[in-house]
N, C-alpha and C positions, 0 to 999 in steps of 0.2 A: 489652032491652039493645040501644039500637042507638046509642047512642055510640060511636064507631072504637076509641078510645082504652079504653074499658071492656071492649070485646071482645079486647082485644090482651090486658090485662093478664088476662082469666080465663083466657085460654089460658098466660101465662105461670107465673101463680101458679096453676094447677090449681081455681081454682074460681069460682064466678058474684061478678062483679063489676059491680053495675047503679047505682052511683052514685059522685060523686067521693070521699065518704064511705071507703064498702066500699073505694075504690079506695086514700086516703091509710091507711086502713088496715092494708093487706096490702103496702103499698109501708113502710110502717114499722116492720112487723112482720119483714122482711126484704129491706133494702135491695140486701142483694147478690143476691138472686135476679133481680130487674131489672138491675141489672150485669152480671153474668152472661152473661141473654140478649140484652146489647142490645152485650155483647164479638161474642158467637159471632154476632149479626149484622151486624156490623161484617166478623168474620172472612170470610164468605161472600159479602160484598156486592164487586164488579167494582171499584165506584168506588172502594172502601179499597187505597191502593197504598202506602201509608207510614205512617208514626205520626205524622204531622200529618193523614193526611187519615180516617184511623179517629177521630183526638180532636174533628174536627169533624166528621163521622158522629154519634159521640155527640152534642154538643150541639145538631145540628137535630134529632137523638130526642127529647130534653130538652125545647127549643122546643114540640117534638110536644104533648108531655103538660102541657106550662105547668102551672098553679097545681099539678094533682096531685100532682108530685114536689118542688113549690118545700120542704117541711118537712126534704126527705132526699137535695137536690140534690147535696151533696156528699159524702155516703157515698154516693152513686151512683157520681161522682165518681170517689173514692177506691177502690172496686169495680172500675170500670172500668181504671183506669190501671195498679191491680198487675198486672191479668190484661195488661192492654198491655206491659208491664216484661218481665214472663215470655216474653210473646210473643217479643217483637225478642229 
């Protein structure tokens, strides 16, 4: 496993993810759990100071992961922004 991106996602989704495969897998088997954690990193992160700059947080994560998430980029998406709603 030493794709960055494949190591990120076992830790997120709790389990071994060693290919883009495994990866669009478990990314569409539950799209909000990458929502989720990629709110609560947002949440944590210095450079998040508004909700324009947490919504572009998300989308250089997005970037990050290219093709892998392109099937479930917008229930990502959509993940992301309720938990942001709530937030503010």
């Amino acid at each position: 496993m030493s794709d960055t991106r494949h190591r990120q996602l076992s830790r997120i989704y709790g389990r071994t993810i060693e290919t883009d495969e495994d990866a669009r897998t478990a990314i569409t088997g539950d799209p909000g759990i990458l929502a989720s954690e990629l709110f609560m990193e947002a949440v944590e992160s210095d450079d998040v100071t508004s909700i324009e700059t947490a919504k572009s947080y998300l989308e250089d994560r997005l970037a990050f992961f290219g093709g892998i998430v392109a099937p479930d980029v917008e229930a990502i998406r959509r993940g992301f922004e309720s938990k942001l709603t709530a937030w503010a």
